[in-house]
N, C-alpha and C positions, 0 to 999 in steps of 0.2 A: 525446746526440741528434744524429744528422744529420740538415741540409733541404737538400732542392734547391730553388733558385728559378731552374725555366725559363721564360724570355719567348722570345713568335717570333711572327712575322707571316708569317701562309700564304698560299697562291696564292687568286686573286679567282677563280679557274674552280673553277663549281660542280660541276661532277663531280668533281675534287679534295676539295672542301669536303665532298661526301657522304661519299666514299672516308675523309674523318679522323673525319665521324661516327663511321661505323660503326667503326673503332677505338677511337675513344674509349667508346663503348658495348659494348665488348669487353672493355676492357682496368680498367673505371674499376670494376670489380663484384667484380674480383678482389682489389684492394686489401685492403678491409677483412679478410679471410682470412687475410694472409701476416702469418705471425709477425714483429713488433715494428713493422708498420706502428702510425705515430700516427694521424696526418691527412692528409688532399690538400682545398687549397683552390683553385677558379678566380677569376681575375679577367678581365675584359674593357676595357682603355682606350678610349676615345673616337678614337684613332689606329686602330683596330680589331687593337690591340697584346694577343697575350693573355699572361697571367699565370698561371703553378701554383706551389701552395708545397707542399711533400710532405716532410714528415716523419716520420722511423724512427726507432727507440729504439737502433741501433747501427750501425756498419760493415755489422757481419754481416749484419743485415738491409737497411741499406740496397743494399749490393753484389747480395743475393738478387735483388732486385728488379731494379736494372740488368741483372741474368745473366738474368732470367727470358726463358724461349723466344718469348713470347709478347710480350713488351715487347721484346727484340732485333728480332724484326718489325716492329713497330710504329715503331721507330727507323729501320728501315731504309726505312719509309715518307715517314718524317715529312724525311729529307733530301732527297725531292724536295716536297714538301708546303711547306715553310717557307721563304720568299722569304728569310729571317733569323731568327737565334735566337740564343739565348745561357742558356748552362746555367751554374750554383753552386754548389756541392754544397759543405755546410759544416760544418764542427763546434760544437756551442754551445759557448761560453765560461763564458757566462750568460743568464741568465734573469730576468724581474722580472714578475710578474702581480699584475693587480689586478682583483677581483670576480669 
């Protein structure tokens, strides 16, 4: 499995703040679609610091997603959108679940 854990903190101008809506309401529908997607979770911190965890069942899929046309836009938004970020991208080792 791969996850990415992107954190970033975007511009306080709301016309910006609409502009990553509408991305986000673009790009978030597509997910569940692309072969060996798992999950995407958001979070939001009290720093108004936000949080995604997105997990793929591979390389091959995760890379899909990075390459997608549609997500490369998006990226190329989100560099003037995010005052700070910081991406992860990871391989599991392991895993332990319970219930």
């Amino acid at each position: 499995m791969y996850v990415t854990v992107f954190r970033a903190k975007g511009s306080a101008d709301h016309s910006m703040q609409m502009q990553y809506s509408e991305w986000f309401n673009r790009l978030a529908p597509l997910l569940p679609d692309l072969d060996g997607f798992i999950s995407m979770k958001q979070y939001l911190a009290d720093d108004g610091e936000a949080c995604f965890i997105v997990e793929f069942r591979d390389e091959v899929s995760h890379r899909a997603w990075s390459e997608h046309p549609l997500h490369l836009a998006a990226k190329e938004f989100g560099r003037s959108f995010f005052s700070s970020y910081d991406i992860k991208v990871c391989e599991l080792r392991y895993q332990r679940s319970s219930g």
